[in-house]
N, C-alpha and C positions, 0 to 999 in steps of 0.2 A: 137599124141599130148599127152605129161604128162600133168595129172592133179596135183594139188598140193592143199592136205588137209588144214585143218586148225591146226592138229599136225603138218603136216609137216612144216606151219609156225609158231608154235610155237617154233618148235625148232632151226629151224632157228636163233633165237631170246632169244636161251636157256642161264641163267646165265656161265653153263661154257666156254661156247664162248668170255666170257669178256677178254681184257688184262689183262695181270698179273700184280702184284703190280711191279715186276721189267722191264717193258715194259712201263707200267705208267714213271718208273721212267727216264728211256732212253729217253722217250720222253719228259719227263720236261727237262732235260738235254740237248736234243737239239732245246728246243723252241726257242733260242737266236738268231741259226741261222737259222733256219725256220722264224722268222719275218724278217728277214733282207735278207734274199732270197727273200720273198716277198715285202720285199720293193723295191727292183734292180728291181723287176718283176713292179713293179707300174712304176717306175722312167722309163724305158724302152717302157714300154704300149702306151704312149702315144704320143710317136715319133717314132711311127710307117709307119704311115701315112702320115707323114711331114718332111719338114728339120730340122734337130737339131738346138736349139738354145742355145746360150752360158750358158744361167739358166739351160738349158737341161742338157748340159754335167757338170756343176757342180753339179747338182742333182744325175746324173749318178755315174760320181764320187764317192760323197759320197756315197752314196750306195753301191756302191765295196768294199770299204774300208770297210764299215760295212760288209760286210759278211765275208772281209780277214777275219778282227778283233775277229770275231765270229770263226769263224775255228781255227783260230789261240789258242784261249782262251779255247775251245770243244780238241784240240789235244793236248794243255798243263795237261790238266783235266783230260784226260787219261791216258796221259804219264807214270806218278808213278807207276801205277798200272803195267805197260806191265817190268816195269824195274827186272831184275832178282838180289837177292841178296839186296844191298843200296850203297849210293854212298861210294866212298871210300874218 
């Protein structure tokens, strides 16, 4: 069985472990669709166990829609960048 000091968790824990500022930034950038994945995941959740009812799948729905709309807007956001040259 390893033992594990109290260096060794400190370093665990050490500041250069942290995200970078451009990983930070990746992920504010895709927190739009990170809550709306979660929301599909809520709207989902709870008709699991039951039959769907009509409130359900409008809920559902929307939901979807927000995550297209999310990816949609994340893939637009990118797009510039990946294009070689500019438009003509």
């Amino acid at each position: 069985m390893t033992q594990i000091t109290v260096a060794d968790a400190a370093v665990a824990f050490a500041p250069w472990l942290e995200p970078t500022a451009a990983e930070l930034d990746a992920i504010d950038a895709e927190m739009p669709l990170i809550t709306a994945e979660m929301d599909l995941l809520d709207a989902y959740l709870p008709v699991l166990g039951r039959p769907v009812a009509e409130l359900d799948e409008r809920r559902i729905r929307r939901a979807r829609r927000r995550v297209l709309a999310a990816r949609r807007d994340l893939a637009n956001r990118a797009a510039p960048a990946m294009l070689p040259g500019g438009a003509a």
